[in-house]
C-alpha positions as CSV (number, residue, x, y, z in Angstrom):
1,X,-48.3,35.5,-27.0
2,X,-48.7,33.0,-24.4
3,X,-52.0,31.3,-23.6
4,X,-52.4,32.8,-20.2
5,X,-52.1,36.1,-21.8
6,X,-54.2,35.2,-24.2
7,X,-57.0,33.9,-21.9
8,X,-56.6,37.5,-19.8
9,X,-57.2,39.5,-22.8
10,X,-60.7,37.7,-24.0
11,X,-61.8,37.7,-20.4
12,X,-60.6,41.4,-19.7
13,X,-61.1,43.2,-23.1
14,X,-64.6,42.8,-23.6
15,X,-64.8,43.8,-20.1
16,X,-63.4,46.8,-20.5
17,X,-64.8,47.8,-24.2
18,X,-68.5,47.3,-23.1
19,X,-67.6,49.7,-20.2
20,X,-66.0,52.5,-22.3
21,X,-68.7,52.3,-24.5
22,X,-71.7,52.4,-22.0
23,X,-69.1,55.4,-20.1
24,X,-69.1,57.4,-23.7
25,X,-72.8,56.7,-24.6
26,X,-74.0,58.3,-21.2
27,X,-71.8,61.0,-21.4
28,X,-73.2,62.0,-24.6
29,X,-76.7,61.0,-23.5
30,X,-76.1,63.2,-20.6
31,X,-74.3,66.0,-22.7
32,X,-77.8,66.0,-25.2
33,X,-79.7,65.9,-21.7
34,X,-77.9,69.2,-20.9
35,X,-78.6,70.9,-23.8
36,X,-82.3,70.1,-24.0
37,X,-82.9,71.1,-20.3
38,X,-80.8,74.4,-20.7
39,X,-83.0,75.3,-23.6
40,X,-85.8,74.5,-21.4
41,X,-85.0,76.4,-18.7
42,X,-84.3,79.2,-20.6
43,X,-87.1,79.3,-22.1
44,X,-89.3,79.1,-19.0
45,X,-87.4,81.8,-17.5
46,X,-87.7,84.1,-20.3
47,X,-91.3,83.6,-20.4
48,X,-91.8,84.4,-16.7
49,X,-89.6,87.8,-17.3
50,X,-92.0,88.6,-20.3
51,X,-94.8,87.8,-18.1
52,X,-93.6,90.2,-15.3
53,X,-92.9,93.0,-17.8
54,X,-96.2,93.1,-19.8
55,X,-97.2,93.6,-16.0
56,X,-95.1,96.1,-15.3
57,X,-95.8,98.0,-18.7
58,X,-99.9,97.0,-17.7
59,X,-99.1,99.0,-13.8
60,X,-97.4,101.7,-15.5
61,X,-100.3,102.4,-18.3
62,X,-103.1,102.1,-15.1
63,X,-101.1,105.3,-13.4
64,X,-101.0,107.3,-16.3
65,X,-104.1,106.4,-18.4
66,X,-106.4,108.7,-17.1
67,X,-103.8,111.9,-17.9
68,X,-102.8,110.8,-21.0
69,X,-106.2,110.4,-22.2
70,X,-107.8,113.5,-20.6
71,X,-104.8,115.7,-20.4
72,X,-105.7,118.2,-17.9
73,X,-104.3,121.4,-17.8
74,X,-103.2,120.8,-21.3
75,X,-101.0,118.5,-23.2
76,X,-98.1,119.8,-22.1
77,X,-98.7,119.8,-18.3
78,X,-100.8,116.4,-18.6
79,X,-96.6,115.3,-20.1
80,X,-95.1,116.6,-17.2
81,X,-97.0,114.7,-15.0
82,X,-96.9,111.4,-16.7
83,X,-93.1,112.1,-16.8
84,X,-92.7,112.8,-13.1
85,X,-94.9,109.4,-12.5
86,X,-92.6,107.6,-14.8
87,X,-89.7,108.8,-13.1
88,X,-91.0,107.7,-9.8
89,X,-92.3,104.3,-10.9
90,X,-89.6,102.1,-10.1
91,X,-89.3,98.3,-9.3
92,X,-86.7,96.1,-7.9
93,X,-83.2,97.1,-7.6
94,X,-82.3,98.2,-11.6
95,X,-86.2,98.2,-13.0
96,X,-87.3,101.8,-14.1
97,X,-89.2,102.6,-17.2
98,X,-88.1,104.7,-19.9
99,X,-89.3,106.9,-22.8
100,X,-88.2,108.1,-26.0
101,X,-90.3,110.3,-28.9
102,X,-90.1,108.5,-32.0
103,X,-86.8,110.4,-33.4
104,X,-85.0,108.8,-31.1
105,X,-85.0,111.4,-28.3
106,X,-85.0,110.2,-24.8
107,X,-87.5,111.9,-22.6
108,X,-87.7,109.8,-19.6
109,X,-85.0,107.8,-17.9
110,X,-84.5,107.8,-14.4
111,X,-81.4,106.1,-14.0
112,X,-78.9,107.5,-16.7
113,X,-79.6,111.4,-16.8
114,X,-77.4,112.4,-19.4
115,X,-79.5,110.5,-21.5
116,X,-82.7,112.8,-21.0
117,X,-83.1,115.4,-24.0
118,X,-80.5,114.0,-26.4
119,X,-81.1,111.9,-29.9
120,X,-79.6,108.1,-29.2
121,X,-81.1,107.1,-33.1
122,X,-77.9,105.9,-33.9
123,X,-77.2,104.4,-30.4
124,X,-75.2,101.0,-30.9
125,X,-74.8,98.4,-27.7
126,X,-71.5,96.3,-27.7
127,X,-72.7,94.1,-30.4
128,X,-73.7,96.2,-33.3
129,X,-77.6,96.1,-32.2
130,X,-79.4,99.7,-33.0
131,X,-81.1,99.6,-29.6
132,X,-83.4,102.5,-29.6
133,X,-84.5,102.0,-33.6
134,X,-85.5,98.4,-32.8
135,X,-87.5,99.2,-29.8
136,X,-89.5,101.8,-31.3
137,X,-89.9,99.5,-34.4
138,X,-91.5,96.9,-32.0
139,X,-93.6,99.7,-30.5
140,X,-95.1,101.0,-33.5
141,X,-95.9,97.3,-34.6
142,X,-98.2,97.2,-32.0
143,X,-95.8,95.8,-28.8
144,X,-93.0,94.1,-28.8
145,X,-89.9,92.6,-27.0
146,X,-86.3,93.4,-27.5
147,X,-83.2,91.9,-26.6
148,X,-79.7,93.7,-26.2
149,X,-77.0,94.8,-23.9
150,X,-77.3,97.4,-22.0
151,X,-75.4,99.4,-18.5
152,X,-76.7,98.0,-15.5
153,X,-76.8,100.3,-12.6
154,X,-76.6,98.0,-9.9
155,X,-73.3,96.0,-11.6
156,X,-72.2,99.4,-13.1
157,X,-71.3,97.3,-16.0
158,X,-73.2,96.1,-19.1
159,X,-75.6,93.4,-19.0
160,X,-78.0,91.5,-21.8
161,X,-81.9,92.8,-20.9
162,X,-85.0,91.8,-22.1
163,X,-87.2,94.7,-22.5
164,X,-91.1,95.6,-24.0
165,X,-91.7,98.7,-25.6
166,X,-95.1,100.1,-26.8
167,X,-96.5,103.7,-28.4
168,X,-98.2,106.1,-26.9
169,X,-99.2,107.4,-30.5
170,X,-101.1,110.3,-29.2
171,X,-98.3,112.3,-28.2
172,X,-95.7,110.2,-30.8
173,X,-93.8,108.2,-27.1
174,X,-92.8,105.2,-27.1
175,X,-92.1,104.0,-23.5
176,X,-90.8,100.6,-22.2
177,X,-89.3,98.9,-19.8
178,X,-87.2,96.1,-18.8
179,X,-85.5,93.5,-17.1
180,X,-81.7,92.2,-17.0
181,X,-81.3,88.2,-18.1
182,X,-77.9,88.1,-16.5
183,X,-79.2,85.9,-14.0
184,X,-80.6,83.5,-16.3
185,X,-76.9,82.8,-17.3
186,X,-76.2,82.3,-14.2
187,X,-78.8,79.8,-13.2
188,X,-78.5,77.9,-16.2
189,X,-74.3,77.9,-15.7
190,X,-75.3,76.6,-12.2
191,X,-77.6,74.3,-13.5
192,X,-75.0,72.9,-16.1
193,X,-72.4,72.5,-13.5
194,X,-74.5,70.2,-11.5
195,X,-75.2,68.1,-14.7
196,X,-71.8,68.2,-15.0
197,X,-70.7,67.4,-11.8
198,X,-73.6,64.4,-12.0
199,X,-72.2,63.5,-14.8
200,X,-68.3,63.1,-13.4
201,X,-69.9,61.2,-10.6
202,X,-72.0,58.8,-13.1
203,X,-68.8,58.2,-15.4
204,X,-66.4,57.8,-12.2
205,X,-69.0,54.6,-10.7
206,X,-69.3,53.5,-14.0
207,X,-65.3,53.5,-14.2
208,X,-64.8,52.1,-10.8
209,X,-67.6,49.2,-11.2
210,X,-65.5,48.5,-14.1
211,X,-62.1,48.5,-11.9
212,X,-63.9,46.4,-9.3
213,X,-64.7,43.9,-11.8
214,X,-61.5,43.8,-13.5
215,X,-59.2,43.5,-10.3
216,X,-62.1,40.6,-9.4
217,X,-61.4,39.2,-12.4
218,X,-57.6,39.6,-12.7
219,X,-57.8,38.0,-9.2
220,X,-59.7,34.5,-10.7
221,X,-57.7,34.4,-13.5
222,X,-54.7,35.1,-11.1
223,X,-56.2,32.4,-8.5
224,X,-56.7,30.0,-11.5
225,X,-53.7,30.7,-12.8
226,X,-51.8,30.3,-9.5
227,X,-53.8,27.0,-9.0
228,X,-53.1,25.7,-12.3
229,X,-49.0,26.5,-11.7
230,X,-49.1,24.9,-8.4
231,X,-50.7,21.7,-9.8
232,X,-48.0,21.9,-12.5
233,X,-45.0,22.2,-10.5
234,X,-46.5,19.6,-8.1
235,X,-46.5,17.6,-11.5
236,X,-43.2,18.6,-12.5
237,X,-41.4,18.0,-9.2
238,X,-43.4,14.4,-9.1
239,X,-41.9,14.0,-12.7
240,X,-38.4,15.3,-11.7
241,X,-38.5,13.2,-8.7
242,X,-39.2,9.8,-11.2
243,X,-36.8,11.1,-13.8
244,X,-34.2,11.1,-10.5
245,X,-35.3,7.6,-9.4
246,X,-35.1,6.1,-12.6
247,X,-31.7,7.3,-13.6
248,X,-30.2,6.1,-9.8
249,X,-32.1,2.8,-10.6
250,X,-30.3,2.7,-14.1
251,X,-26.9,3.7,-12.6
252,X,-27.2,1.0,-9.6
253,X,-28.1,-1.2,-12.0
254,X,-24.7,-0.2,-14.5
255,X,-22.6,0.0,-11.5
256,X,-24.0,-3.3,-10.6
257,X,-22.8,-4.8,-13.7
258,X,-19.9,-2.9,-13.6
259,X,-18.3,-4.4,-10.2
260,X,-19.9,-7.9,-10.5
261,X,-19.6,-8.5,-13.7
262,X,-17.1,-6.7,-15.9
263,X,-14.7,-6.0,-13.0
264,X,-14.6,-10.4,-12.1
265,X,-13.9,-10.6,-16.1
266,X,-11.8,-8.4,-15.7
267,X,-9.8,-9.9,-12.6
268,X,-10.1,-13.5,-14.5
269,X,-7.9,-11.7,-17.3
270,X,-5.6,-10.6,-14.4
271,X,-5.2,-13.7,-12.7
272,X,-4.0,-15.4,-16.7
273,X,-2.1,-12.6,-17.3
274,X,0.1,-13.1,-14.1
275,X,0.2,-16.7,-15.0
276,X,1.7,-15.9,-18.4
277,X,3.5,-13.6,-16.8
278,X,5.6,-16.1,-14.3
279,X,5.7,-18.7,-17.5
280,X,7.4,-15.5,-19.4
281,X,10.2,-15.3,-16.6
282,X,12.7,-17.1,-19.3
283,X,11.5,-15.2,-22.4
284,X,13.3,-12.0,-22.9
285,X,10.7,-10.7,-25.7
286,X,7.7,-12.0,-23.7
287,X,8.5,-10.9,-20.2
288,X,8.5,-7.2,-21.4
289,X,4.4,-7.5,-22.9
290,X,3.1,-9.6,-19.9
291,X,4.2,-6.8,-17.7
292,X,2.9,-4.0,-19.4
293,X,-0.5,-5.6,-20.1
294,X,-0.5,-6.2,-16.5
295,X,-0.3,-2.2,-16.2
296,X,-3.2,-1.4,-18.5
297,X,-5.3,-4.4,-17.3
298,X,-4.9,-2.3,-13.7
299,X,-5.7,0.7,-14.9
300,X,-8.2,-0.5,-16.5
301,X,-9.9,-2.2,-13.2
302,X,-8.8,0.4,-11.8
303,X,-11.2,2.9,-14.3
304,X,-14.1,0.6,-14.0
305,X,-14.0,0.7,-10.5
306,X,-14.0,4.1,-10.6
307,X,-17.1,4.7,-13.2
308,X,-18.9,2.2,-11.1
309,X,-18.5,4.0,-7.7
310,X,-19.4,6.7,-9.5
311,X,-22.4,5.8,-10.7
312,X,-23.7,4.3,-7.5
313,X,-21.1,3.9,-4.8
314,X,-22.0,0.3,-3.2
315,X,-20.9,1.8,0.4
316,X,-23.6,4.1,0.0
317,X,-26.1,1.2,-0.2
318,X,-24.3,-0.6,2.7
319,X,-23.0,1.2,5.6
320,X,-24.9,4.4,5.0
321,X,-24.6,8.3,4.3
322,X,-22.3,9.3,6.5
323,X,-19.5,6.6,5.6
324,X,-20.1,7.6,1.9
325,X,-19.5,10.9,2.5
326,X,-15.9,10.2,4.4
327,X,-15.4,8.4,1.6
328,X,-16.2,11.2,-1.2
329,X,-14.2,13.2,1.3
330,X,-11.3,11.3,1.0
331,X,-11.3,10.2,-2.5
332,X,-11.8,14.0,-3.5
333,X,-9.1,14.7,-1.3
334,X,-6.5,12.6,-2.9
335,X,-7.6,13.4,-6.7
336,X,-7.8,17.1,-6.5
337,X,-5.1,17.9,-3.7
338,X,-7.5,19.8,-2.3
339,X,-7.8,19.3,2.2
340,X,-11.5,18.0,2.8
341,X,-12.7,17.5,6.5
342,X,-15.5,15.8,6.8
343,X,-18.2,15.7,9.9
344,X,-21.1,13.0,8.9
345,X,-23.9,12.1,12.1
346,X,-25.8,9.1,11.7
347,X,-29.5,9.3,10.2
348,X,-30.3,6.0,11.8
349,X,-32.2,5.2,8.8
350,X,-34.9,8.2,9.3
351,X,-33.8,9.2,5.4
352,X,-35.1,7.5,2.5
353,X,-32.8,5.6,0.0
354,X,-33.7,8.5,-2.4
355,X,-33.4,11.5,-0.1
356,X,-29.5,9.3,1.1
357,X,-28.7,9.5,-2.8
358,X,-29.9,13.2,-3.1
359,X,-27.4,14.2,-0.8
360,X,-25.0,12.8,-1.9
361,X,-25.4,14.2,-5.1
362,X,-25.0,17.3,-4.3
363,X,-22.2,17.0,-2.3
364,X,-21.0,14.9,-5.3
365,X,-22.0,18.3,-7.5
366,X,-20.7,20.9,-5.1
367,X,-17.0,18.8,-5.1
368,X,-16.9,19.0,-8.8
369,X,-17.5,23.0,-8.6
370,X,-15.0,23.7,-5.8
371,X,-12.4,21.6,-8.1
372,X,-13.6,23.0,-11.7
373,X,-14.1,27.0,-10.5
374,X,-13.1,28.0,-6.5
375,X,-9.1,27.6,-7.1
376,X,-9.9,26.9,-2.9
377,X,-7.4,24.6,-1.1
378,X,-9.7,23.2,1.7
379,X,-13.5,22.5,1.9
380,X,-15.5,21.7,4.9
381,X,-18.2,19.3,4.7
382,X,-21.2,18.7,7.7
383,X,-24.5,16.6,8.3
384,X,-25.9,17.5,11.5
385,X,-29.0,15.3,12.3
386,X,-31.3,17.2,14.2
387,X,-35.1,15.5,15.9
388,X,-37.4,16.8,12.6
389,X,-34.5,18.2,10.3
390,X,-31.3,17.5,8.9
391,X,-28.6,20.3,7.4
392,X,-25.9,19.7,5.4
393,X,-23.3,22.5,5.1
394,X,-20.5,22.4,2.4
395,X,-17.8,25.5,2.8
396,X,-14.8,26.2,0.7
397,X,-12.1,29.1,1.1
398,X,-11.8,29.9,-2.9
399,X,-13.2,32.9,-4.8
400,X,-16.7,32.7,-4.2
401,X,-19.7,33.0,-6.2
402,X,-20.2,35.7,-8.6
403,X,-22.3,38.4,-7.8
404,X,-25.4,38.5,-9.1
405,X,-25.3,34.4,-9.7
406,X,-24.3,34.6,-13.6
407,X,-27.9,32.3,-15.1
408,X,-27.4,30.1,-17.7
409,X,-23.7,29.2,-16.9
410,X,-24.7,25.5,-16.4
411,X,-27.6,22.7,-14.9
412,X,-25.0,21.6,-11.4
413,X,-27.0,24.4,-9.2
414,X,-30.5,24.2,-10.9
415,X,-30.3,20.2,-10.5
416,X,-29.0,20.5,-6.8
417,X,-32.0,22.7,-6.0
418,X,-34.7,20.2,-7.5
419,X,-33.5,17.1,-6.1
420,X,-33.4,18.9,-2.8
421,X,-37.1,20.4,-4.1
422,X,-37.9,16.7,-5.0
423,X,-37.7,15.8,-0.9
424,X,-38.8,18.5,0.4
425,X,-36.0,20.6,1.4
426,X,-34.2,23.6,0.3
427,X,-30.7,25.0,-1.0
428,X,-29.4,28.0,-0.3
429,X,-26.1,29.6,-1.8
430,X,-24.2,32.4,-0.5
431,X,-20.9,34.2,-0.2
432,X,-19.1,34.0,3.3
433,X,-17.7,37.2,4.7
434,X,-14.4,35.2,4.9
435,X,-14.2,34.6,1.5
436,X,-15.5,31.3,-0.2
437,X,-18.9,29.8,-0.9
438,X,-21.2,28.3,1.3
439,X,-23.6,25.7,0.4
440,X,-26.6,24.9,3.0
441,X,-29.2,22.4,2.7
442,X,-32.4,21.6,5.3
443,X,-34.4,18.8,4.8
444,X,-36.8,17.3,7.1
445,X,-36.4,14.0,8.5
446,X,-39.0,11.1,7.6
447,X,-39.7,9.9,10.9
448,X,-38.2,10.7,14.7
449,X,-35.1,8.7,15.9
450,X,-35.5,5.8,18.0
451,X,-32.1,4.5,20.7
452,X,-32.8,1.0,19.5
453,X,-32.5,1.6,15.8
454,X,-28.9,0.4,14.9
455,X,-29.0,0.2,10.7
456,X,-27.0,2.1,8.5
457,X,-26.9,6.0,8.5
């Protein structure tokens, strides 16, 4: 794991850990919330409803008090009245009272009429609850409340109801009524739903303050990252550059050596070797050595020279760019077979010595390709000299450049592109449509041509 990935993980992670963890502790916090204020509700709602039938039981008892108690006309006709009022009394949409002797009987029920006159002891609702047993147990213990399920006239379907039932223990009645708590359900499933949905929204800020402060972190530790490359390539190219200049210094200085020093030792041997060799004119066994020590001494020079324009050619350094690359032209030309046309402008000295031997480097670099892989037979070479640029365009006719550019295959196009990167300018490779590669390279010019300046391009 690298350091920069290493430095995005402490500064990210905790980042993001502290935010799932304050995400998942307010969703429960919320979720406990919920449950607490359901309860609540509930609870308040129910009360209210027991409230409001204890009323309606207290309305009902006003209207028939005076006829239960007195009976006129007899028990039997005080009943009939008191079931006629009860039939009558009736509240809301689906609130009516009802009344059963204590058998289980129904006497009174103004909504379900098959009911009236028929034993419902056993009567079960959808969960098992002995409905009319349980309400006449909570009437004889003095009033009571009841919950269960039971039809719904207005929904024409079952719904759970909250109902009070009391005894009327003179005539052996008990008679209740009730109200449906399907609405409670639904206020508290209303309720929960905008918890909920405050919830989503809570989690969703928290989740995108955390984004925000991620991406505005990713983007410092990008920035510093970014900052920290650019200052380490600037290094790296300032290093490359000095690597560069040290090893043309080193080469000028060998190729120095080479022609002024080993190549004059050199001739000196030459010069006594033809000596010995016109002494040798008379000496059949002589004659024979002298000449081919002459050979090997020229090849020899010949080598050194060679290595030593190599390393730095001295017309580089003396008439300028454009000569020296005639000359690579030319020279190339005669090793390799290969046709080389060469069209060189003048630089009038707006190049550097380093930016002179960068070029010719490369051209140097791009030669040794087109001989080693292109199997091409000609190569066109150009420097065109602009006001503020110069491009230098190197074209063969062989096979071209493999599609994609194979990497590791060697360090020739890698060092071509930093010691163009080194001053500034840029190499581009590409395929012709003709067949063949094409090399291009722009680099600006250090300062703007002048008519009077005459020195070497």
């Amino acid at each position: 794991m690298t350091f920069k990935t290493k430095l995005m993980l402490i500064t990210l992670l905790p980042l993001v850990t502290v935010s799932l963890l304050i995400g998942v502790a307010s969703y429960y916090q919320a979720q406990q919330l919920i449950e607490a204020e359901t309860k609540s509700v509930e609870q308040r709602v129910l009360e209210a409803k027991r409230t409001e039938i204890r009323n309606y039981i207290s309305l009902a008892l006003t209207s028939i008090q005076e006829i239960y108690e007195k009976e006129p006309g007899g028990r039997d006709a005080a009943q009939a009245a008191v079931k006629r009022i009860l039939n009558d009394m009736t509240f809301d949409v689906d609130g009516y009272f009802f009344v059963y002797s204590l058998d289980g009987t129904n006497i009174v029920h103004p909504k379900l009429d098959y009911l009236v006159g028929n034993n419902w002891w056993d009567l079960q609702d959808p969960n098992g609850d002995y409905v009319i047993r349980n309400l006449i147990r909570e009437a004889k213990k003095g009033g009571g409340f009841h919950r269960y399920v039971w039809h719904k006239p207005s929904a024409g379907q079952v719904e759970e109801k909250l109902a009070y039932a009391i005894l009327l223990d003179k005539w052996g009645w008990m008679m209740g009524t009730g109200l449906y708590t399907d609405d409670i359900a639904g206020e508290i499933s209303s309720m929960n739903k905008d918890f909920e949905r405050s919830i989503r929204q809570t989690v969703i800020a928290i989740f995108a303050i955390t984004l925000v402060a991620i991406m505005i972190a990713g983007t410092l530790i990008i920035g510093v990252r970014f900052s920290e490359q650019r200052f380490a390539d600037g290094k790296l190219k300032e290093l490359t550059k000095r690597i560069v200049d040290i090893q043309e210094q080193e080469r000028k200085r060998v190729s120095t050596e080479l022609h002024d020093s080993i190549s004059q030792l050199l001739v000196s041997i030459r010069y006594g070797l033809e000596m010995i060799q016109t002494e040798a004119a008379d000496h059949p066994v002589l004659k024979p050595q002298a000449d081919k020590c002459l050979t090997i001494l020229d090849g020899t020079l010949a080598e050194v020279r060679r290595i030593s324009r190599d390393l730095r050619p001295s017309i580089l350094d003396d008439i300028g760019l454009a000569a020296a690359l005639v000359s690579l032209g030319k020279e190339f030309e005669m090793q390799s077979g290969i046709k080389v046309n060469v069209s060189a402008d003048r630089s009038h000295s707006r190049l550097s010595d380093g930016a002179k031997t960068a070029l010719y480097r490369v051209v140097q670099e791009a030669m040794t390709n087109v001989a080693r892989h292109s199997a091409a037979d000609q190569v066109d070479i150009r420097l065109a000299v602009g006001l503020t640029t110069l491009t230098l365009t190197i074209e063969d006719n062989g096979r071209g450049l493999p599609v994609p550019l194979a990497t590791g295959a060697g360090l020739g196009i890698p060092n071509m592109r930093e010691r163009m990167e080194s001053h500034n300018g840029y190499l581009q490779l590409s395929n012709m449509t003709k067949g063949g590669t094409r090399i291009e390279v722009t680099m600006p010019l250090e300062k703007q041509y002048t008519p009077h300046s005459n020195q070497a391009a």
